[in-house]
C-alpha positions in Angstrom: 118.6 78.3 151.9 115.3 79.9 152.2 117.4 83.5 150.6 118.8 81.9 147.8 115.2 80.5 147.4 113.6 83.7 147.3 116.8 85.3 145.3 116.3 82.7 142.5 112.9 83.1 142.2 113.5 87.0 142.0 115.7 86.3 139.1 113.2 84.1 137.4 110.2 86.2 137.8 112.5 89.2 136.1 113.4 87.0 133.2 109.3 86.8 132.8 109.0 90.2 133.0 111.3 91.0 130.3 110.1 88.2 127.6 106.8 89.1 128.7 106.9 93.0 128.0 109.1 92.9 124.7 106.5 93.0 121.2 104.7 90.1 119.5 108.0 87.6 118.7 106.3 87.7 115.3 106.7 91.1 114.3 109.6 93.4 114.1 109.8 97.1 115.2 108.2 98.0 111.6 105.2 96.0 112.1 106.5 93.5 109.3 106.8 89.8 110.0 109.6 89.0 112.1 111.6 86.3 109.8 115.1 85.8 110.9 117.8 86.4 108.5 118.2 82.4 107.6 114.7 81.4 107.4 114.6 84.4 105.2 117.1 83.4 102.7 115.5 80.1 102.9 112.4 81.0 100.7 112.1 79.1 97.4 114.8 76.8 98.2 113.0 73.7 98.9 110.0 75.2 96.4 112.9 74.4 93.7 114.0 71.3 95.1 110.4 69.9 94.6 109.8 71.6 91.3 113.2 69.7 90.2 111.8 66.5 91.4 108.7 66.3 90.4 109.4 67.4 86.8 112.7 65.5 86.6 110.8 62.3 88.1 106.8 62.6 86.7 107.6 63.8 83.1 104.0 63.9 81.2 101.4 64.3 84.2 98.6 64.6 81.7 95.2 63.3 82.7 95.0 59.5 83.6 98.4 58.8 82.3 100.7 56.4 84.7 103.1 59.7 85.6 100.4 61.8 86.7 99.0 58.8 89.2 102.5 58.3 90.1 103.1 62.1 90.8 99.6 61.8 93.0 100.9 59.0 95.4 104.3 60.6 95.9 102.3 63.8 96.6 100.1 61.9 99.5 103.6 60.8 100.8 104.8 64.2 101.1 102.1 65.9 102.8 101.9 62.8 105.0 105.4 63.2 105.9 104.6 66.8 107.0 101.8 65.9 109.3 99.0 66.1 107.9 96.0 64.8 107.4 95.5 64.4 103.8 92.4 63.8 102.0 92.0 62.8 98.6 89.1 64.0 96.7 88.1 61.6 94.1 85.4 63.1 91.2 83.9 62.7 87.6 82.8 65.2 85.9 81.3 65.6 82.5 82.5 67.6 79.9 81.4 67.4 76.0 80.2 64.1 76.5 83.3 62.7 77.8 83.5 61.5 81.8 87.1 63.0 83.7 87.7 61.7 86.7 90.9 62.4 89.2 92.0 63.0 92.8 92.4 66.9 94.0 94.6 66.4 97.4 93.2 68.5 100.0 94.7 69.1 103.7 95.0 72.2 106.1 96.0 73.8 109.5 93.4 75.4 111.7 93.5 79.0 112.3 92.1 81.4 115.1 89.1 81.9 112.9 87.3 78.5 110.8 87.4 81.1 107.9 89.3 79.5 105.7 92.5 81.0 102.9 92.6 78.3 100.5 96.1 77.6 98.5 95.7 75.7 94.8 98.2 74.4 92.7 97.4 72.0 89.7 99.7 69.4 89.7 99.7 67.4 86.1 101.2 68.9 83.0 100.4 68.8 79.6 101.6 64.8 78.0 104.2 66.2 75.7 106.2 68.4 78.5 107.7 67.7 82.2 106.0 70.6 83.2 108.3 72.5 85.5 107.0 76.0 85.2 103.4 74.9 84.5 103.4 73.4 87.3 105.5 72.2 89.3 106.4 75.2 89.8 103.3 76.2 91.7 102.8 72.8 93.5 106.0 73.1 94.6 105.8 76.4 96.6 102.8 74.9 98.2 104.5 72.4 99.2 107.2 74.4 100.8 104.8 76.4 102.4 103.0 74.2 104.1 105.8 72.3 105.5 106.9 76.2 106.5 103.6 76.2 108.3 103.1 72.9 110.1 102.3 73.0 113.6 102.0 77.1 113.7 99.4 77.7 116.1 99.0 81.9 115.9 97.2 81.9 111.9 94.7 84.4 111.8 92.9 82.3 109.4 92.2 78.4 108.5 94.6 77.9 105.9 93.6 74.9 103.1 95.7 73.7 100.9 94.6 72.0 97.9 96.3 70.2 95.0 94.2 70.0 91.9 94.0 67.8 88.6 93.0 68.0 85.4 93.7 71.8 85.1 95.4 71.5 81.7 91.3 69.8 80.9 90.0 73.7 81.0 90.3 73.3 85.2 88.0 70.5 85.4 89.5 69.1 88.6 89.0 72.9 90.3 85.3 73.1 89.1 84.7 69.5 90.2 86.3 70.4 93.7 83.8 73.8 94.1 80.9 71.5 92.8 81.4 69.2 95.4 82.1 71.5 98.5 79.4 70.6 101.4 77.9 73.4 103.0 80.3 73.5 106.2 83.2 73.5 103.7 82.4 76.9 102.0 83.8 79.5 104.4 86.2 80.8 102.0 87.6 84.0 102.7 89.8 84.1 99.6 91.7 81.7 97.2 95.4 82.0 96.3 96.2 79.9 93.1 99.9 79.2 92.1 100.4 78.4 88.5 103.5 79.1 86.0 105.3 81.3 88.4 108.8 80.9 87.9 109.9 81.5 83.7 107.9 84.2 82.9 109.7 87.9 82.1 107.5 89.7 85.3 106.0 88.8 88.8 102.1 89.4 88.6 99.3 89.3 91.4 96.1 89.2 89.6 92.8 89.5 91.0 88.8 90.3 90.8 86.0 90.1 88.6 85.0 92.1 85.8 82.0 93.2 85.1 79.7 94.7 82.3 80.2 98.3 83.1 84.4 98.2 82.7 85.1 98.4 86.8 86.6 94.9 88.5 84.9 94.1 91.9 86.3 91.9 94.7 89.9 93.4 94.1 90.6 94.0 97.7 92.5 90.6 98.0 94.8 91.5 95.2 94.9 95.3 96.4 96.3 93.9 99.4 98.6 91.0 98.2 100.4 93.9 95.8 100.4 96.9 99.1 102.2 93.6 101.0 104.7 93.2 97.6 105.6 96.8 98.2 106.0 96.8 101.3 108.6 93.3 101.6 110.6 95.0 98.3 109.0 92.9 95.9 109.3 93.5 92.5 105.6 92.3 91.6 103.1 94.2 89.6 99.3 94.2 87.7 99.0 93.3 84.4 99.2 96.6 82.5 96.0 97.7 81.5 95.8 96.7 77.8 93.3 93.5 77.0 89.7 94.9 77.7 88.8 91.4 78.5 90.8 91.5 81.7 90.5 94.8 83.2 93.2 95.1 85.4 94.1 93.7 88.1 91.4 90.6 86.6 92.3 87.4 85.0 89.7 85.2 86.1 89.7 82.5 83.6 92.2 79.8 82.4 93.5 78.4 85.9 92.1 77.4 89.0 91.0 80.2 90.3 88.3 80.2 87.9 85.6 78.6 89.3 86.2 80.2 93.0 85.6 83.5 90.5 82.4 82.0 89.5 80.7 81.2 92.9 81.6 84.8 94.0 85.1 84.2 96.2 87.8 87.2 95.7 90.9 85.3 94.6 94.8 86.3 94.4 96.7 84.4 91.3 100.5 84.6 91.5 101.7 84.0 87.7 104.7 85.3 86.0 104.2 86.2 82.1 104.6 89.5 79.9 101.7 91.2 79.3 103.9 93.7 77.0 103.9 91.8 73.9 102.0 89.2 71.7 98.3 89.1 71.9 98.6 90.9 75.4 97.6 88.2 77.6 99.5 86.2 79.8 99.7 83.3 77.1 102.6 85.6 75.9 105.2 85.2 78.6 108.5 86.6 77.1 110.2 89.2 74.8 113.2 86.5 74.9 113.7 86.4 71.0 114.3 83.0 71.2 111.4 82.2 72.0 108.8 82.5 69.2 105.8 84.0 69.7 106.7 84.7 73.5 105.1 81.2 74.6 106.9 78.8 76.6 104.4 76.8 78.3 103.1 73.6 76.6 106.1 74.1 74.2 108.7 71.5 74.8 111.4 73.1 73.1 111.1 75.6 76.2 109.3 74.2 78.5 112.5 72.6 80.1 114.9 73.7 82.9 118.2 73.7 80.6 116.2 76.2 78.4 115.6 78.4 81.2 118.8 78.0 83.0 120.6 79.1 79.5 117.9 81.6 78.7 117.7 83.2 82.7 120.1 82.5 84.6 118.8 83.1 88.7 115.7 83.9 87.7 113.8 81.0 89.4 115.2 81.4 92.0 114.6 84.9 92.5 110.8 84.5 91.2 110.5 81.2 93.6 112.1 83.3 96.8 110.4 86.3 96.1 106.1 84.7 95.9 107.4 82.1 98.6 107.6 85.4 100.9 105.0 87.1 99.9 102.5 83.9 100.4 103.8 83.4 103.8 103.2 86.8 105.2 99.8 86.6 103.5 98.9 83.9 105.1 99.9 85.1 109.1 99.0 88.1 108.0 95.8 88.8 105.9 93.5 91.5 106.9 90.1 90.2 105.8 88.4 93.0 103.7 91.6 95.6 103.8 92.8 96.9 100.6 96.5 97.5 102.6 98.3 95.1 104.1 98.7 95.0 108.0 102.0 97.1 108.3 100.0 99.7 106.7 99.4 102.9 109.3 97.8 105.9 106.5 94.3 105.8 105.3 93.4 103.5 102.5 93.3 103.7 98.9 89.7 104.0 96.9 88.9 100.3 95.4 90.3 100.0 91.9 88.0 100.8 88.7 89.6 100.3 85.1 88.3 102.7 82.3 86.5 101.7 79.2 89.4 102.3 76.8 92.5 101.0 78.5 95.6 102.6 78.5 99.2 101.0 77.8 101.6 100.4 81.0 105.0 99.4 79.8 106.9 98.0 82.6 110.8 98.2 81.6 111.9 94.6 80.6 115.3 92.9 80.5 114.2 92.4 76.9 113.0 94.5 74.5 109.8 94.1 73.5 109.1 95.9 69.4 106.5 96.0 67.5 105.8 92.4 65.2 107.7 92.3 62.0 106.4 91.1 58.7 108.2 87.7 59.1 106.4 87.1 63.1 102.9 89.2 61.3 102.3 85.8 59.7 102.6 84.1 63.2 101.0 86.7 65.1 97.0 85.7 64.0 97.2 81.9 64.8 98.5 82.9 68.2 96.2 85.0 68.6 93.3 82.8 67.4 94.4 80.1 69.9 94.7 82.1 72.7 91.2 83.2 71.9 90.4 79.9 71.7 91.6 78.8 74.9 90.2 81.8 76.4 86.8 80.6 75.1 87.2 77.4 76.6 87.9 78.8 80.4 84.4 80.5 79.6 82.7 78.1 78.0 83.8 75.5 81.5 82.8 78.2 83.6 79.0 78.3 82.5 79.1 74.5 82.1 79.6 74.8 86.0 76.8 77.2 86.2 74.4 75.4 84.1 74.8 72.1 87.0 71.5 74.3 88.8 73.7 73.9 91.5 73.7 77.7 93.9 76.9 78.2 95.3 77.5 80.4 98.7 80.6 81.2 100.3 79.9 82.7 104.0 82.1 85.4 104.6 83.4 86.2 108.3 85.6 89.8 108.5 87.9 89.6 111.0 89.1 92.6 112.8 92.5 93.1 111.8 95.1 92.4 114.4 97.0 95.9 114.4 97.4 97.7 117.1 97.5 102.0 116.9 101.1 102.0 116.2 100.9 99.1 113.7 102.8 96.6 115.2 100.5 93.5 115.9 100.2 91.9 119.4 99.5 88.9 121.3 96.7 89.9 124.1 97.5 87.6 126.9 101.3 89.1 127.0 100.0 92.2 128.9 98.5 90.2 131.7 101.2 87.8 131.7 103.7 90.8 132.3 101.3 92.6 135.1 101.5 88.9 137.0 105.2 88.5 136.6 105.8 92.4 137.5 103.8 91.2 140.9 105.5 88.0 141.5 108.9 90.2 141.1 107.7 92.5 144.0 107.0 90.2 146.0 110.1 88.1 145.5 112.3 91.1 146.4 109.6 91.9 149.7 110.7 88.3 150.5 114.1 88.1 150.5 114.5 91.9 152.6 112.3 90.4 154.5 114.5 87.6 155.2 117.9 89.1 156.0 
């Protein structure tokens, strides 16, 4: 009895030994994050199911309206369902003499360091639409996200998840949110906002703030969100270089991230658009000739999923899989202050500076994008005069935020990054778990000779 005692316990502590001394379960022999091959294939799936849903369900989520309250209590349920705690955020704020008021939906998961990586996704629409790209789209890979992430107890990084109203009101629910941030609540390492990421022609990662001289600082978010692209065999790209307002990689007005821009926190923005054509912003989103003047959002007539199903087949989908996987390894994997991502091995790149006169980048298209014709010439000045318009307002909102008096300061915390020498992250207590099970193995065998 007392041998096969001593023989079983040999046999366990070897089983220790060899879980103990294999790598970090999550990473692969590459240093990339270990996803199996069904989790994998899983990204964007339920993103789609609740992009479906809510637009399908909460048609018309402007501000205040019945749908958009509706949409905000099936929301709570959601996240509720998931675990989490969720608060809701009620605020006013004033804007041209005219009181807003909403919920943004705020919850998170604790992470080895109280730094925190917030996630943002506005959740009404514009009244006339369903809004599936803008944006259920977005709210809808948070949502998969998080429930991807509940109960994960190895983030590098606090990870906060908010859900925002009253975007399509010039971000007014975002700026309310930063306004109202108490001082322990502002360790914000970086913000990720979703919005419009499934119709557009191209996958873009925006990112930093221009300033007077032509360069962008507080890139190295967006540096590292597009290394991390290349490296998971994304198809994701900057803006080409060809609106001197936004110096690429820069598009800091206009969503959420906005007033995060504003109080000095580097932000990532996943979109998808076509900067190739139009007024060469991202308010042109496709060379589809079908779609006039390249705009789909706010447009009824294309904002719909049986226009993009007959227009683009797979493509949200592929757009919806393809951010879904790129957020998650960002968020177990950000390197706080790295231009690279954490598979990276070779010395990093300088930080990215634009030059004054900015050069075309065409990125090959599906479509073909030609110059305007005399019939779209006549088109091609009011789209440009709104967009410059709505530009405007995403400035004009930003210095309303700054003109409150209020100072905003985001404390910063750079965290070593995890990688080890041969790039391949790993867990510290597995070395001294192996050592005591290598021990307990010696000793097991000692026993049982011993024994006979």
């Amino acid at each position: 009895m007392k041998r096969s005692f001593g023989f079983i316990a040999a046999l366990i502590a070897a089983a220790v030994t060899a879980f103990c001394t294999l790598p970090a379960a999550h990473h692969d022999g590459t240093g990339l994050l270990a996803v199996d091959a069904a989790a994998d294939d899983d990204y964007g799936v339920k993103a789609l199911e609740y992009m479906e849903h809510i637009s399908q369900t909460y048609p018309g989520r402007g501000w205040n309206s019945q749908t958009n309250n509706e949409c905000c209590e099936y929301l709570k349920s959601e996240i509720a369902a998931m675990g989490y705690d969720c608060r809701a955020r009620y605020f006013e704020i004033e804007k041209n003499g005219y009181t807003y008021f909403g919920e943004n939906l705020e919850f998170e998961i604790k992470g080895e360091s109280p730094a925190v990586i917030l996630v943002g996704a506005h959740y009404d629409c514009v009244d006339n639409t369903s809004g599936p790209d803008d944006n259920a789209s977005g709210v809808g890979l948070l949502l998969e996200e998080a429930a991807r992430l509940a109960g994960a107890k190895d983030l590098p990084y606090t990870v906060r998840f908010v859900l925002f109203d009253c975007e399509e009101e010039v971000a007014l629910g975002s700026i309310a949110y930063v306004r109202d941030l108490e001082e322990h609540e502002r360790s914000i390492l970086c913000m990720i906002n979703l919005d419009s990421i499934c119709a557009g022609d191209y996958m873009y990662i925006y990112g930093g703030h221009p300033e007077a001289d032509g360069s962008v600082s507080r890139t190295w978010a967006a540096l590292q969100a597009l290394d991390a692209a290349d490296a998971l065999g994304l198809d994701m790209h900057f803006h080409p270089d060809v609106n001197a307002q936004f110096p690429t990689p820069s598009k800091h007005t206009d969503s959420d991230q906005q007033p995060f821009d504003a109080a000095g926190v580097p932000y990532i923005y996943f979109e998808a658009s076509n900067w190739n054509g139009g007024n060469h912003t991202n308010f042109y989103q496709t060379a589809d000739p079908d779609v006039v003047n390249g705009k789909m959002f706010h447009v009824p007539e294309y904002e719909n999923m049986e226009f993009y199903r007959a227009h683009f087949g797979d493509r949200i989908e592929k757009h919806l899989a393809a951010y879904g996987k790129l957020l998650d390894f960002l968020l177990r994997e950000m390197a706080a202050g790295s231009t690279v991502c954490v598979v990276r091995t070779e010395p990093q790149p300088p930080e990215y500076t634009t030059t004054e006169e900015p050069a075309t980048q065409e990125v090959t298209s599906e479509y073909t994008t030609e110059e305007v014709t005399t019939q779209e010439a006549a088109t091609e000045e009011t789209t440009a005069a709104e967009s410059a318009q709505e530009q405007s307002a995403g400035e004009t909102s930003a210095q309303d935020m700054s003109e409150t008096g209020q100072e905003y300061y985001f404390g910063r915390e750079t965290k070593a990054s995890k990688e080890t020498e041969d790039g391949v992250g790993e867990f510290p207590f597995i070395p001294v778990m192996a050592t005591a099970a290598i021990l307990l193995s010696i000793m097991a065998v000692v026993y049982v000779l011993l024994k006979k």
